[in-house]
Phi, psi and omega in degrees: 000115157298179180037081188276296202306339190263295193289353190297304219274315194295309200276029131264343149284004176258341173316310181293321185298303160331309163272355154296321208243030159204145203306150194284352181272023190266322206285318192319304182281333177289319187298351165265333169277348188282306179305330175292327135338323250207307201276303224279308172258025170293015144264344194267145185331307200257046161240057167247300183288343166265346176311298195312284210303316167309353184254300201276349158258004176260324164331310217253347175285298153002302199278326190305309207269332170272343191247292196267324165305317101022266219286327180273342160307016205222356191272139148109051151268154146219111172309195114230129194215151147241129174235174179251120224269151205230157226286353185280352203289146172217152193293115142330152162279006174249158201267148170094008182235160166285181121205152187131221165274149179257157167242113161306107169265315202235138190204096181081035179089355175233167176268163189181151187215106145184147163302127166248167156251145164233150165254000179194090165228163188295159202167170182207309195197162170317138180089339190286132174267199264071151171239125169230193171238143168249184183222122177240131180236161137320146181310140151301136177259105185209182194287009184243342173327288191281359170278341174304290192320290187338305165320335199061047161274114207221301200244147169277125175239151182246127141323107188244003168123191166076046191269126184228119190291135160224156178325132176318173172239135180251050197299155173289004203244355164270329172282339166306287187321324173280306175319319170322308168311296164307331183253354156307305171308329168306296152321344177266334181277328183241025180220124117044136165295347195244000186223351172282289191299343171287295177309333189280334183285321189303314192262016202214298201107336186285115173263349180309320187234027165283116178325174198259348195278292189305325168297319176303322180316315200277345170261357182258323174319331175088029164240017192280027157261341170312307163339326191235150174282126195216210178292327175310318185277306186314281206319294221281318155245042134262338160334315174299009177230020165270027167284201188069022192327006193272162213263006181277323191249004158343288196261006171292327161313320208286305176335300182310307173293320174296310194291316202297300182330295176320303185292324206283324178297276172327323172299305201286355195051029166055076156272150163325311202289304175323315193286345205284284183315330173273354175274340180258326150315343191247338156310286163357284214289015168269302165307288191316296176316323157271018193074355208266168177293158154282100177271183171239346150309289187340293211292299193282019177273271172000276176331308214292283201310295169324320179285303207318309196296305237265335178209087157356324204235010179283322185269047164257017175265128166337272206315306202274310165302270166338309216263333179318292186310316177279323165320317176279337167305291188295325165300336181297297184305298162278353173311297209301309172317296186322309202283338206276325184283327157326316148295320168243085184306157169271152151244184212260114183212178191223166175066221160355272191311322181265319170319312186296331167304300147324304221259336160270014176260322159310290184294332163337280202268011137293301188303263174345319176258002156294317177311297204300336208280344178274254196352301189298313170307349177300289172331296192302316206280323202274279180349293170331305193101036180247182184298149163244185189220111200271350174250022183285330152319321188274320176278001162262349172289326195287325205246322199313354197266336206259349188279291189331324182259350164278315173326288241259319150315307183272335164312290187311316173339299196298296184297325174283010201245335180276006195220109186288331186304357176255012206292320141358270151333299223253322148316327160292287159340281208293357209276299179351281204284330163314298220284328195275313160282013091009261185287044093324314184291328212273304163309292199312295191274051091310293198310292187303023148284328216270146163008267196256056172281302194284146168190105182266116208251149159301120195261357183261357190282293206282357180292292179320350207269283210323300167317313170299330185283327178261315150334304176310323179307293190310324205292298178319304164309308164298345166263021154083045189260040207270358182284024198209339148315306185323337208249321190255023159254011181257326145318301193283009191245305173321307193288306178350287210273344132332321193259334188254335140324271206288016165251012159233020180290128163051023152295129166268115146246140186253130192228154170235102205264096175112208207292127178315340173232030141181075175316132119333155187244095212236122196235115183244141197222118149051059205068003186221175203209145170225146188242131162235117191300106144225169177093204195253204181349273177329310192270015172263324171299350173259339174308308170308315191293305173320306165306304196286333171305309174240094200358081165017069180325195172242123164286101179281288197276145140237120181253091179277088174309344171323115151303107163065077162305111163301169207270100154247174201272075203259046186054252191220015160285147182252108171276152190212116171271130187281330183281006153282338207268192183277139183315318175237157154183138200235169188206152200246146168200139176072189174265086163101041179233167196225128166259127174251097166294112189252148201204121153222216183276329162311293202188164192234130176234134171246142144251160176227126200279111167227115183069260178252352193244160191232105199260091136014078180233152155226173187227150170068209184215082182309151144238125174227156191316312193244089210303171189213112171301105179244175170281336185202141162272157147258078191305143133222285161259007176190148175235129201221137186317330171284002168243092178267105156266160189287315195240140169253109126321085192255154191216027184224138180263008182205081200296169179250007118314335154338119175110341175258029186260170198236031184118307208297148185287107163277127152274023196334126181188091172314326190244097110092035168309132181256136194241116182274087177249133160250106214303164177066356211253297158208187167208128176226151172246120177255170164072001177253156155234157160299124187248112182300088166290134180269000000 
């Protein structure tokens, strides 16, 4: 088996991740199927990859009972601790509190080292220290659990008061911190706010004051990894010290690219994605120093297994997934280049001919590792829930070319703001570098315009395509035949998205949106969406985030349930106030589905009919003469006797309706639970668990 050390470093970061994300007593039997597996082909190609897995699930029990467990033991306590407010915090919604993460030095009188979240304690900046009492719970289970872990965030803290000032802490990852600062202020005093905040996020990492308009640009375009500091970012700016080719001054340079890594991975404040890159750069930059070859699949093997060591929960980091997934995208890209110039030899020409030639071999293999590097990131952005992006090849061949002289720009930017006699000079640069992320926003928000930027894909459909594409991969590669995949994996992509049309023709999803104790109601069909409204501001703003997440249907309705509706702003949507409306009143909407609207004084209820089954919303607390029997309530803060349903849909784990209920089946599902119907046919619920009323 080739590349040993690299399938060695994959089957111990998907070993960990298998065991972050299933209950612990799971680890006993897999780590016994693994080993047995592991006695039986300990001569055969795969006991490299079950050695890793059998290392990496006993690594992470291992890390459990000494690391996470100790820390987790302490959740339903309430404490007095002191702590250090740590460098992510960002201002609360209350005026004068934080939120983010603490670091626990002291806890009841003992030292102690581990990391909480908090959402709302008193504070002024990173480094400030205190002692209060806290109520320490468990991690939530929502979409943010496992990027907290990744982090080595194991408890949630509640503020409970008793706030006692103590000395700051003059830890090193805070005087870092302040350099940072200093040089963000560098870029806000000489560029425009909207291109300060772009350069800062690419050369820095601070994403905290990047506007939400440029971040949706860069993720429904399919470039928001330009954003986050990854290999890319490294590779590009230590490139600028690979100058010297003389074989004397080979490794002092190289010596020079390791402190710079080094220093820069601290600066940037060691996110995963930074460690995962810098870390597979200073393996290079080693093999370079000792003469040995580079592989970057080795290298990035390596990676896995160091971070995997230094934290058990690292590959549950997004950034640790993507740049894994795209690092294998790209190797992908080049074989295939390797293999296609193999086949189509240059011939020997000269002038012209050989430029043009030169210059189709180039694009070849842009437009390729921009594919393969979408692809391989698919399974992650969909499993994840995040956006895909149907224009993204094209927009990383448009833009991906432009981080490097934006890099090198803001390098310079930094080094001339330290010498004043140049300020001149430093003016100039910065007038450049506007002018040059000027246009990057501008391509960049042209590309998420275009048609098929948004593309809401079925994510357990294409997950599955996507299995069947690689079992082909596999299947072909072994019979060493992959020049005859291409053509039948371009079939089987036809017959999909044909088959996955017509099996999503006149699916209804019903989604429940925005604040957990009064979701909104969001219902799409065949491209168009009717909204049933509750709650302010906020939740017409996650209703839209929601929308643009899954390309943006056309709202043909918005049905506003609201008692004594406050005034908002719903654009060019055709509002229908329930509380204008009629005692009764039904309407045909979307295709073949019927809203029946209900109105007294009490309270305003809509249902929606698709086929035999009936989805539920209220606003208030209706009384109608005649209870009226549905398949799902969409619950938010009462529940009334005039709705009987079979199944109730909460989107709070602790209902203020608790204890009135008659039997009926509680669904509980914190991110956006969905109800899938296909009429007449079935209805499933994703993204829910059975919630144990106390």
């Amino acid at each position: 088996m080739k590349r040993k050390l690299a399938w060695f470093g994959l089957a111990f970061a998907l070993a960990e991740l298998f065991a972050a994300m299933m209950p612990p007593l799971v680890l006993v039997p897999a780590a016994a199927l693994f080993g047995l597996l592991l006695f039986l082909y300990w001569r055969g190609e795969i006991r490299i990859p079950l050695l890793g897995a059998v290392l990496g699930l006993l690594f992470f029990a291992a890390y459990s009972l000494v690391i996470v467990f100790p820390v987790q033991k302490l959740a339903g306590q309430t404490v007095q601790c002191t702590v250090e407010v740590d460098t992510d915090v960002q201002a609360a919604y209350q005026e004068g509190y934080l939120r983010g993460t603490l670091r626990v030095v002291a806890c009841n009188g003992k030292k102690t080292d581990f990391l909480v979240v908090c959402d709302s304690f008193p504070g002024t900046k990173p480094g400030e220290c205190f002692s209060a009492e806290w109520n320490l719970m468990p991690l939530e289970e929502d979409a943010y659990r496992m990027s907290y872990q990744s982090q080595g965030v194991y408890l949630r803290a509640e503020y409970q008061g008793g706030y006692s000032a103590q000395p700051d802490s003059n830890a090193f990852r805070f005087r870092l911190y302040e350099v940072r600062q200093n040089l963000v202020r560098i870029f806000q005093r000489w560029m425009p706010e909207e291109e300060s905040e772009l350069e800062v996020a690419m050369l820095l990492g601070e994403k905290d004051g990047l506007r939400d308009s440029i971040q949706d640009a860069f993720r429904t375009a399919g470039v928001s990894h330009l954003l986050a500091v990854s290999g890319l970012h490294v590779t590009l700016l230590c490139g600028m010290f690979s100058f010297g080719r003389k074989r004397r001054f080979l490794r002092p340079l190289i010596l020079l690219r390791g402190v710079l890594v080094v220093f820069y991975m601290f600066l940037t404040g060691l996110p995963v994605s930074v460690l995962r890159a810098g870390t597979v750069y200073l393996i290079a930059l080693a093999g370079s120093f000792f003469w040995q070859p580079v592989d970057l699949l080795t290298s990035t093997g390596a990676a896995a297994v160091l971070l995997g060591i230094q934290n058990a929960y690292a590959p549950c980091d997004l950034g640790f997934q993507l740049s894994f997934c795209a690092v294998v995208g790209v190797q992908g890209a080049g074989a295939l280049v390797h293999w296609e110039k193999e086949k189509i030899p240059a011939k020997e020409s000269e002038g012209v001919k050989a430029k043009a030639f030169t210059l189709f071999w180039w694009g070849a293999e842009s437009v390729q590792v921009a594919f393969f590097a979408s692809i391989a990131t698919l399974p992650v952005l969909l499993a994840r829930g995040m956006t895909t992006s149907g224009v993204s090849v094209v927009t990383n061949l448009l833009v991906v070319w432009m981080l490097q002289p934006a890099l090198q720009f803001g390098v310079a930017m930094l080094a001339l703001s330290a010498l004043p006699m140049l300020t001149p000079v430093l003016h100039m640069v910065a007038l450049l570098l506007t002018v040059w992320l000027r246009l990057m926003i501008a391509i960049v928000t042209w590309c998420a315009g275009l048609p098929m930027a948004r593309v809401d894909l079925p994510v357990r459909y294409t997950l599955l395509v996507l299995c069947v594409m690689a079992v082909l991969a596999l299947f072909f590669w072994r019979l060493q035949k992959l020049v005859w995949y291409l053509p039948a994996a371009a079939v089987c992509t036809v017959m999909a998205v044909v088959l996955g049309a017509w099996a999503q023709r006149d699916v209804v999803r019903v989604s429940m949106v925005g604040a957990v104790n009064n979701p909104s109601t969001v219902c799409i069909q065949n491209g168009r969406a009717i909204v049933l409204f509750r709650g302010g501001q906020s939740n017409w703003s996650a209703v839209q985030t929601y929308l643009e997440e899954h390309a943006l249907p056309e709202i043909t309705m918005l049905v506003d349930l609201r008692q004594n509706p406050s005034e908002l702003d719903f654009g060019e949507v055709a509002v229908v106030k329930a509380e204008d409306c009629a005692a009764y009143s039904s309407s045909p909407v979307l295709d073949d589905l019927v809203l029946d609207l209900y109105h007294n004084g009490s309270g305003n209820l809509a249902v929606i009919g698709v086929g035999d089954r009936h989805i539920a919303v209220m606003a208030g607390n209706i009384e109608l003469s005649h209870p009226i029997a549905v398949d799902v309530l969409c619950a938010a803060g009462a529940l009334s006797e005039s709705v009987q349903a079979d199944t109730i849909l909460t989107c709070t784990a602790v209902p203020a309706w608790q204890g009135k209920t008659q039997g009926e089946t509680i669904l509980f599902g914190a991110e956006e639970p969905v109800i899938t119907i296909r009429p007449d046919i079935s209805m499933i619920f994703e993204e829910v668990k059975p919630l144990a009323l106390q």
